[in-house]
C-alpha positions in Angstrom: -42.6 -120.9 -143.2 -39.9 -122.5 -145.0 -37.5 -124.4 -142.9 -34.9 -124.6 -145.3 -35.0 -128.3 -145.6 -36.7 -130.4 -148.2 -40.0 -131.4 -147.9 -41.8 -128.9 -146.2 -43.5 -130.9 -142.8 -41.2 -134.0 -143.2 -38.1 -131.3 -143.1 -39.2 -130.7 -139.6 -38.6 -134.1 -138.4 -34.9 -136.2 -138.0 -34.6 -139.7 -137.7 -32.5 -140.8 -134.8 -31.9 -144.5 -136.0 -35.8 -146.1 -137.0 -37.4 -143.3 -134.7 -38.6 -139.9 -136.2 -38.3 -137.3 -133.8 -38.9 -133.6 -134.2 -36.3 -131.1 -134.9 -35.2 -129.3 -131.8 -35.6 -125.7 -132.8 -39.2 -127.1 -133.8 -39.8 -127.9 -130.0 -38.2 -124.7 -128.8 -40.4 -122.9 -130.9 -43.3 -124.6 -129.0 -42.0 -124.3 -125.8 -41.3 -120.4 -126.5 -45.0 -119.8 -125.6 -44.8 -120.3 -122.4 -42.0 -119.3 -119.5 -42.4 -122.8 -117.5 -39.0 -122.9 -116.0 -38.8 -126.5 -117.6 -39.2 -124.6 -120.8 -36.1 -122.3 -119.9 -34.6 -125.8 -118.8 -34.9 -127.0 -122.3 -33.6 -123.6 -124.1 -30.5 -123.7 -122.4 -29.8 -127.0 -122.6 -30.8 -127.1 -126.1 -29.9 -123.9 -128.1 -25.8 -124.0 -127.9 -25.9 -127.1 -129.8 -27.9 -126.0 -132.1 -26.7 -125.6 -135.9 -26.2 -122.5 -137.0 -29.2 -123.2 -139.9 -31.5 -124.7 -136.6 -30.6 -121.5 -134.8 -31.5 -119.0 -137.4 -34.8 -120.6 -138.3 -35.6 -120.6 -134.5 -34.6 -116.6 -134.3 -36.5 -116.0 -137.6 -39.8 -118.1 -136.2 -39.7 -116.3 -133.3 -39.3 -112.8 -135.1 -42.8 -113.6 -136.8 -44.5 -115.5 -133.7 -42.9 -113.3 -131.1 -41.4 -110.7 -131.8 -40.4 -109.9 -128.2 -39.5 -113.6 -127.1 -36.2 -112.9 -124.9 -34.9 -116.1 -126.4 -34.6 -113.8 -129.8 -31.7 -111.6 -128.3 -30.1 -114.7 -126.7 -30.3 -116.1 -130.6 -28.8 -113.3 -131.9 -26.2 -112.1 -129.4 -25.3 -115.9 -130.1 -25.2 -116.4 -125.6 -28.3 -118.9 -126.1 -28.6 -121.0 -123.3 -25.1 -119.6 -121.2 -25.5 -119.1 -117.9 -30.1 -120.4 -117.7 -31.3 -122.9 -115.6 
């Protein structure tokens, strides 16, 4: 899946000064498969600061991985992350 970023696999990374760290919307994506509640923790922390390319590539890899992640309403309905954890 296309991330909209150039280079494919290194698109999914950011630098944060000399350390590479992965995208946020990447790790969301991870932590969608489960429903620890550090998981949630992490979603509503993490998703209202996401950009608004981060947050549609997050909706749109959830639409294909799980298509009935409650996160994907929360994306769309653009509330991600109010009123969690």
């Amino acid at each position: 899946m296309a991330r909209g970023r150039a280079g494919g696999v290194a698109g999914a990374r950011a630098r944060r000064g000399a350390t590479p760290v992965l995208a946020p919307e990447i790790v969301l994506l991870y932590k969608a498969k489960r429903s620890r509640a550090i998981d949630e923790a992490d979603f509503a922390a993490c998703a209202p600061a996401l950009q608004p390319d981060a947050r549609a590539w997050l909706a749109g890899a959830l639409a294909i991985c799980a298509p009935e992640h409650p996160w994907r309403a929360e994306l769309a309905e653009g509330t991600a992350g109010e009123d969690r954890a």
